[in-house]
KEMAR-178299 format. One line per field, with one value per residue (C-alpha): residue number from 1; residue in one letter; x negated, y negated, z negated. Coordinates in pm, 1 decimal. Example, Ala and Ser with C-alpha at 12.3 -4.5 7.8 and 13.67 -1.06 7.14 Angstrom:
<recs>
k = c(1, 2)
r = c(a, s)
X = c(-1230.0, -1367.0)
Y = c(450.0, 106.0)
Z = c(-780.0, -714.0)
</recs>
This chain:
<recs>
k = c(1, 2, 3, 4, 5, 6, 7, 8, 9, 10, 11, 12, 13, 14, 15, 16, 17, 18, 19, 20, 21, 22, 23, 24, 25, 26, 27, 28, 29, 30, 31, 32, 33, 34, 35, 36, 37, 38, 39, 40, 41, 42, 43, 44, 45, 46, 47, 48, 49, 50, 51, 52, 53, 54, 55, 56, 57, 58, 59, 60, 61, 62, 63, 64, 65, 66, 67, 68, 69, 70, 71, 72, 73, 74, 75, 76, 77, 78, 79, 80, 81, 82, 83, 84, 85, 86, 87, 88, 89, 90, 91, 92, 93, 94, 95, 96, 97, 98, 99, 100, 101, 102, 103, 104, 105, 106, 107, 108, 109, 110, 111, 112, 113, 114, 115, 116, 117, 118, 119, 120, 121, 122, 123, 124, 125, 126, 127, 128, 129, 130, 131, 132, 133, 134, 135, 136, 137, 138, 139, 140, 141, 142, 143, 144, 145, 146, 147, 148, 149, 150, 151, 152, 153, 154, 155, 156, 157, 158, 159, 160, 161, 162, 163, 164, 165, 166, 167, 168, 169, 170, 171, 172, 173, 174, 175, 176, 177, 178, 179, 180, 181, 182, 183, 184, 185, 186, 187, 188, 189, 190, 191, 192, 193, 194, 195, 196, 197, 198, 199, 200, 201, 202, 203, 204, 205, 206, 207, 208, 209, 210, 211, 212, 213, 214, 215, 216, 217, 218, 219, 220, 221, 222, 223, 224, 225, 226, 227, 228, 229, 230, 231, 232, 233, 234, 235, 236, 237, 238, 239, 240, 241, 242, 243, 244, 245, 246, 247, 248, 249, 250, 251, 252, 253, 254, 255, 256, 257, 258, 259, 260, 261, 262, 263, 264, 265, 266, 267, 268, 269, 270, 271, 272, 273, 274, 275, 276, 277, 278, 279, 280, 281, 282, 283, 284, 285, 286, 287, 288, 289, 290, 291, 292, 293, 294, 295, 296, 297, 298, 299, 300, 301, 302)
r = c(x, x, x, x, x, x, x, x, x, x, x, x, x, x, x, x, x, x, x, x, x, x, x, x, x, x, x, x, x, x, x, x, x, x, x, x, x, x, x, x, x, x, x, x, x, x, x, x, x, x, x, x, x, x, x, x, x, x, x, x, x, x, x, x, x, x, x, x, x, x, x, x, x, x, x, x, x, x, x, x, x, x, x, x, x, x, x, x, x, x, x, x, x, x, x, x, x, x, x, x, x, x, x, x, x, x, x, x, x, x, x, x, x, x, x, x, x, x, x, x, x, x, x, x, x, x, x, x, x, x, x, x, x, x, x, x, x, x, x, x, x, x, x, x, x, x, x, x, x, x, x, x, x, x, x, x, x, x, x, x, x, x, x, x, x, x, x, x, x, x, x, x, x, x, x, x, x, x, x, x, x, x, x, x, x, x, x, x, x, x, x, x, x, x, x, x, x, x, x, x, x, x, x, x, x, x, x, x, x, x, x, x, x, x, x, x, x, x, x, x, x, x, x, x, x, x, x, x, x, x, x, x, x, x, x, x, x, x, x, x, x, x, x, x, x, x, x, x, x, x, x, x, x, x, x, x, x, x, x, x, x, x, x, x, x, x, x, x, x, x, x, x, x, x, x, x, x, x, x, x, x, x, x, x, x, x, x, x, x, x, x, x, x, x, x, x, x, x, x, x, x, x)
X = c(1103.4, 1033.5, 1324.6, 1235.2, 900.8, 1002.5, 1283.4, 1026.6, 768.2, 1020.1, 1150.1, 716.4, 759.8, 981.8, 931.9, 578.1, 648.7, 856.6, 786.1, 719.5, 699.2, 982.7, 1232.7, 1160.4, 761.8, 654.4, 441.2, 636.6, 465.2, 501.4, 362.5, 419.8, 377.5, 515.8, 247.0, 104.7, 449.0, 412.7, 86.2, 139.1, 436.0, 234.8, -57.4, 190.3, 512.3, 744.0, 558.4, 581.9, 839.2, 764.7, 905.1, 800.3, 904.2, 888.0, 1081.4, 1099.2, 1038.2, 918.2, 626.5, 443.7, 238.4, 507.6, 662.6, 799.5, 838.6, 1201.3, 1328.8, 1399.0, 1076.9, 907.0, 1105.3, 1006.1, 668.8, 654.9, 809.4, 511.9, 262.5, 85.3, 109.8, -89.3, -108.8, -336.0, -507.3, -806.6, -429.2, -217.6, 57.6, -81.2, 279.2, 249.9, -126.3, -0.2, 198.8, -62.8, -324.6, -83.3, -43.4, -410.0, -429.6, -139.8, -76.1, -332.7, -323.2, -546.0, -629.5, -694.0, -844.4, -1113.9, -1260.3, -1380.7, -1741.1, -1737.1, -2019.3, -1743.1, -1489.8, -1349.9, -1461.1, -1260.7, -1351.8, -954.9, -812.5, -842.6, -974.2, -1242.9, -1137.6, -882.9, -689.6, -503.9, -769.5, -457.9, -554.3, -865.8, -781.4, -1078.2, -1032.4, -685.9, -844.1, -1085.8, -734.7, -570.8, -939.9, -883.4, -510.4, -621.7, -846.3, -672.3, -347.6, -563.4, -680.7, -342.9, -188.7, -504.7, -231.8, -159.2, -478.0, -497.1, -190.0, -292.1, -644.1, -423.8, -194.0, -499.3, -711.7, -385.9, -329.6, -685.4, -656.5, -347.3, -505.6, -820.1, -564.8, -408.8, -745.5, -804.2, -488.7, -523.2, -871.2, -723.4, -401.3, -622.9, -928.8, -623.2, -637.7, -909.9, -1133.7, -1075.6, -732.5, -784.9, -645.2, -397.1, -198.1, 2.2, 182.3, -72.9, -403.4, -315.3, -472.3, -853.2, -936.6, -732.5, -954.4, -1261.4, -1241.0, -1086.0, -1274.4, -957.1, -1019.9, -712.5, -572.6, -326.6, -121.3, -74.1, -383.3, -454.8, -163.2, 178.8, 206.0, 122.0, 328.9, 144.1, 176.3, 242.9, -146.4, -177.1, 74.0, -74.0, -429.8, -346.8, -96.9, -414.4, -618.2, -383.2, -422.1, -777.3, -800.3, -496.6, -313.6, -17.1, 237.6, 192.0, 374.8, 595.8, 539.2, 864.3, 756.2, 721.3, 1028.2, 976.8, 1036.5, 693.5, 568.9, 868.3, 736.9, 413.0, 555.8, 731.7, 467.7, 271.8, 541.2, 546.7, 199.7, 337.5, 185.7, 373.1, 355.0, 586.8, 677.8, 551.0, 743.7, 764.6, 465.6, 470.8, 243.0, 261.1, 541.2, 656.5, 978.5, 1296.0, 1287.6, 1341.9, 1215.5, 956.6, 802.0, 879.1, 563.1, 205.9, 84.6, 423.2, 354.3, 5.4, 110.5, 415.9, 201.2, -133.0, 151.1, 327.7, -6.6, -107.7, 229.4, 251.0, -87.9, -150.1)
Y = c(2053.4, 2170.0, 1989.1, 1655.1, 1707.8, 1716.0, 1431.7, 1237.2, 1313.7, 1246.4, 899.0, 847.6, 966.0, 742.0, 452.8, 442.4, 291.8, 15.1, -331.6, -498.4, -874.0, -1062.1, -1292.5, -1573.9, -1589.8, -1453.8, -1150.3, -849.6, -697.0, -356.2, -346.2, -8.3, -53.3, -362.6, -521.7, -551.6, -654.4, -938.8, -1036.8, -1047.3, -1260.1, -1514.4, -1576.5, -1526.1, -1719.1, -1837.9, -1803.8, -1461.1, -1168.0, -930.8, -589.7, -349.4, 34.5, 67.7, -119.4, -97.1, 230.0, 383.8, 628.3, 610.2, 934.4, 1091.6, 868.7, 1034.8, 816.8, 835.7, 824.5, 456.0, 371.5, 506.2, 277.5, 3.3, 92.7, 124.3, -230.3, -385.5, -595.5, -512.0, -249.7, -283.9, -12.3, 63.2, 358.6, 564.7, 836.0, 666.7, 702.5, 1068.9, 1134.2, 866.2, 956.7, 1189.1, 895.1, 622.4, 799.0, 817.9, 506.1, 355.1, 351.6, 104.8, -58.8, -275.5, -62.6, -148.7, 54.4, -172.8, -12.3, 89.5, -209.8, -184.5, -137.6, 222.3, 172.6, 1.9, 241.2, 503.4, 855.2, 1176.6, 1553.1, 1603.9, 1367.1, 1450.5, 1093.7, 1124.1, 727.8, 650.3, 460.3, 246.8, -45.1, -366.2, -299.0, -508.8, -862.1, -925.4, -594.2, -776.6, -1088.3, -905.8, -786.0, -1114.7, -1242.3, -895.1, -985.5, -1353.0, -1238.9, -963.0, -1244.0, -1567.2, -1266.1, -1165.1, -1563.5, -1807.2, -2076.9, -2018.5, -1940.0, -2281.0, -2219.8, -1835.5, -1994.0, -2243.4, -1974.2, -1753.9, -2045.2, -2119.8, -1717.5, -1726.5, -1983.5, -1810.2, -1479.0, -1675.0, -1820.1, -1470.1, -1306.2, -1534.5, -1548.7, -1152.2, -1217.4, -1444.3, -1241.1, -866.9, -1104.3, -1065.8, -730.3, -555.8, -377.7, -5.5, -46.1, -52.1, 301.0, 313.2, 623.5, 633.8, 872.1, 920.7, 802.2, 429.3, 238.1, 312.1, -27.4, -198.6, -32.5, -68.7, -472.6, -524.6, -271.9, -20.9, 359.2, 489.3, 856.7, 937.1, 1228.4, 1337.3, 1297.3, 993.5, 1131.4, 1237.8, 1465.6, 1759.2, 1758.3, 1789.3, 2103.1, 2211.4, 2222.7, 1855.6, 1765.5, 1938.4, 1790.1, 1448.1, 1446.2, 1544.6, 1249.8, 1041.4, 1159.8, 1179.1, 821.2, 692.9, 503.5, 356.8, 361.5, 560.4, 417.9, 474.9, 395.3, 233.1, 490.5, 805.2, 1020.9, 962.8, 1313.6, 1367.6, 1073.9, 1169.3, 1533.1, 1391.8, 1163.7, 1476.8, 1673.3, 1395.8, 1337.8, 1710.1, 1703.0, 1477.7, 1119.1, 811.9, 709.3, 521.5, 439.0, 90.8, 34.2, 89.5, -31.2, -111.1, 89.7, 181.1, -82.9, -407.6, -475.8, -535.4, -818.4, -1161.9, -1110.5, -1234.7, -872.8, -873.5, -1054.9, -923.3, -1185.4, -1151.1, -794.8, -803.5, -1009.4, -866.1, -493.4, -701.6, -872.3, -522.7, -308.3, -570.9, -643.6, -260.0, -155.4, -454.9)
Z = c(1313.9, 1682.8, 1798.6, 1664.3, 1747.6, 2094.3, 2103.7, 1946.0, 2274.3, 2505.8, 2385.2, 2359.0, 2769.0, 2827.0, 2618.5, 2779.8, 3122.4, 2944.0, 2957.5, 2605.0, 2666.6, 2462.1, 2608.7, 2364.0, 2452.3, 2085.3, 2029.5, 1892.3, 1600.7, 1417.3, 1060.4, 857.1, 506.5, 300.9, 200.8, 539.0, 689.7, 402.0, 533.5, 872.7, 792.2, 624.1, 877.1, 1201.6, 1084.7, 1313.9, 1600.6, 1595.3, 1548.5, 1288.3, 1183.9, 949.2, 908.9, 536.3, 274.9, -78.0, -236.0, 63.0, 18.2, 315.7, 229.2, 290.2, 589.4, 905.2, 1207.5, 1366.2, 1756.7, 1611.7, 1509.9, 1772.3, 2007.6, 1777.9, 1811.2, 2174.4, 2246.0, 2038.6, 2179.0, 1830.4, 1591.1, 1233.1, 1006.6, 641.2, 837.3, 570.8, 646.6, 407.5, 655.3, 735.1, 917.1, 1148.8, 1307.8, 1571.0, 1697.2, 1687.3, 1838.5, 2131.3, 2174.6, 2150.5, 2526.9, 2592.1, 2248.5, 2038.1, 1761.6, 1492.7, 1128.5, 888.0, 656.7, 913.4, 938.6, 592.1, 536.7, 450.5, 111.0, -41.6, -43.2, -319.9, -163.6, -305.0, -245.6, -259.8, 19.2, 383.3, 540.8, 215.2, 102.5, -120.1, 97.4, -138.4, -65.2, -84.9, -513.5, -383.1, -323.0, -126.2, 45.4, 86.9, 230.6, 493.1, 611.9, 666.2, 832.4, 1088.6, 1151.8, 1227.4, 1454.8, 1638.8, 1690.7, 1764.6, 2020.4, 2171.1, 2180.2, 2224.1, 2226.2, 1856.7, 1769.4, 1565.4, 1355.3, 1259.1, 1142.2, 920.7, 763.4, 720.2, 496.8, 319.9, 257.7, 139.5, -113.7, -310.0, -272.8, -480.9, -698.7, -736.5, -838.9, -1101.5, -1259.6, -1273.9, -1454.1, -1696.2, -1768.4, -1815.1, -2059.9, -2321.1, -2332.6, -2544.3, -2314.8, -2492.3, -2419.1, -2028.7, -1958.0, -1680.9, -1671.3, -1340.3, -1118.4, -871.9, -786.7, -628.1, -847.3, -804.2, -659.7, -896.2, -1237.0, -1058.4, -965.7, -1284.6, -1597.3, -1618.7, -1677.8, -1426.5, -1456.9, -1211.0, -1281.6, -904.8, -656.3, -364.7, -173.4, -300.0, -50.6, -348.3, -693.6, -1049.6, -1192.7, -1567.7, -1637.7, -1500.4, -1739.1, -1990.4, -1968.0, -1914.4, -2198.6, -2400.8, -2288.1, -2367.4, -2724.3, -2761.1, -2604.0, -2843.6, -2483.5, -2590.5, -2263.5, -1936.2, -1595.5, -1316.9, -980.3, -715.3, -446.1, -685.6, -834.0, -1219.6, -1337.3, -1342.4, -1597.9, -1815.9, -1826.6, -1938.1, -2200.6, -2287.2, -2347.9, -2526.1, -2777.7, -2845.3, -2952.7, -3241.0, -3050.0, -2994.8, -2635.5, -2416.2, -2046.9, -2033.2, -1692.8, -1362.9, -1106.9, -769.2, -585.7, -262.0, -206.2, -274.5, -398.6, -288.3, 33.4, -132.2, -471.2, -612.8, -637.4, -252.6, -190.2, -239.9, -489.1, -664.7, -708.1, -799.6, -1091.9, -1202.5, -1185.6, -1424.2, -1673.9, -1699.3, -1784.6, -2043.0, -2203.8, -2296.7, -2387.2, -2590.8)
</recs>
């Protein structure tokens, strides 16, 4: 660990004198998690090159930045990133580079009232605020901004993308209200993995029970198991979930335990959580997610 802390300093050292400006004119810009690499990508387009450091199924809890990505991230002429410590492995890094990078935390620019405080987590937000689609939309209006910012001359064109991105995020949120009214309203209990889907239950009526906490960072142990499976009972839910980014074992202990207890209960499918899917699916987009995640919950606890 000592080692790669170090190699990782050095190319940081060295990396820092370099200069960033592309050949072909376009800003360079870093994204870390999927669904911001997917929004970035829709307000910034052609007109400017984008590359993001986690794909599908990456956790970025648990995300460790590489000599590679630290190059990356030193060549940008922007970085975005969720901030609120989702990506609690890459701090270290972007709080060096604040001083020569425009770096900006996305989830900082939230107004703080809104947010889902825990007594568990160490930023003391739940930081999985892209469940929010207007949470979502205040991003794409900060990205905007921040690249209108860094390439006046486009400014025009990233206002355009942004209003169109607006519009299907609109047309997103109201399919999801149409698609959860045909589920009864005691049947909203979302038993996941961990704790992503906070902002999710609380735009949209569901009671959500993660099995881990906000970060998977810390695996649930046999008493965890062992009091959600009773929940489950006492509240009659009908399928629990897995999550892309999270190793399964620990929703099949639970439905383990549950069916133990003599109650029928079922995996209802696998969510995406803390990543989109695979690049050029339909899950591979934000809205495609959202929707296949609201038609998945529904179709098995109906």
């Amino acid at each position: 660990m000592m080692k790669r802390a170090i190699t990782i300093l050095a190319v940081i050292i060295v990396l820092g004198c370099k200069n960033n400006k592309q050949d072909n004119g376009k800003l360079n810009v870093v994204v870390t998690t999927s669904m911001l690499t997917d929004l970035v990508k829709n307000i910034g387009g052609d007109l400017i090159d984008v590359q993001g450091l986690m794909g599908a199924g990456v956790d970025p809890h648990l995300y460790k930045a590489s000599e590679g990505d630290v190059s990356k991230l030193f060549n940008a002429d922007v970085i975005f990133y969720n901030g609120l410590h989702l990506e609690g492995k890459l701090v270290a890094v972007f709080e060096k580079m604040e001083a020569q990078k425009t770096t900006v935390a996305l989830g900082e620019f939230l107004a703080k009232e809104g947010l889902i405080g825990s007594d568990y987590f160490a930023s003391n937000y739940d930081p999985h605020v892209w469940f929010n689609i207007q949470y979502f939309k205040e991003f794409s209006d900060k990205v905007t901004s921040v690249l209108s910012e860094k390439d006046p001359k486009n400014a025009a064109s990233f206002t355009a993308n942004n209003l169109a991105f607006q519009q299907e995020l609109d047309l997103l949120h109201t399919a999801v209200v149409n698609t959860i009214a045909t589920l009864a309203p005691e049947k909203r209990i979302l038993v996941t993995a961990h704790d992503a889907f906070n902002y999710f239950g609380k735009a949209y009526g569901f009671k959500v029970v993660g099995l881990q906490g906000l970060s998977t960072a810390t695996e649930a142990g046999v008493q965890d198991v062992q009091k959600l499976s009773e929940y489950i009972i006492a509240n009659k839910v009908k399928a629990i979930f897995i999550e892309s980014s999270v190793p399964r074992r620990t929703i099949e202990a639970l439905e383990a335990a549950v069916l133990s207890k003599g109650h029928q209960v079922s995996i209802g499918g696998s969510l995406y959580s803390d990543a989109l899917g695979d690049g050029g699916s339909v899950e591979g987009t934000y809205v495609g997610m959202f929707l296949y995640n609201v038609k998945t919950i529904v179709n098995a606890l109906q």
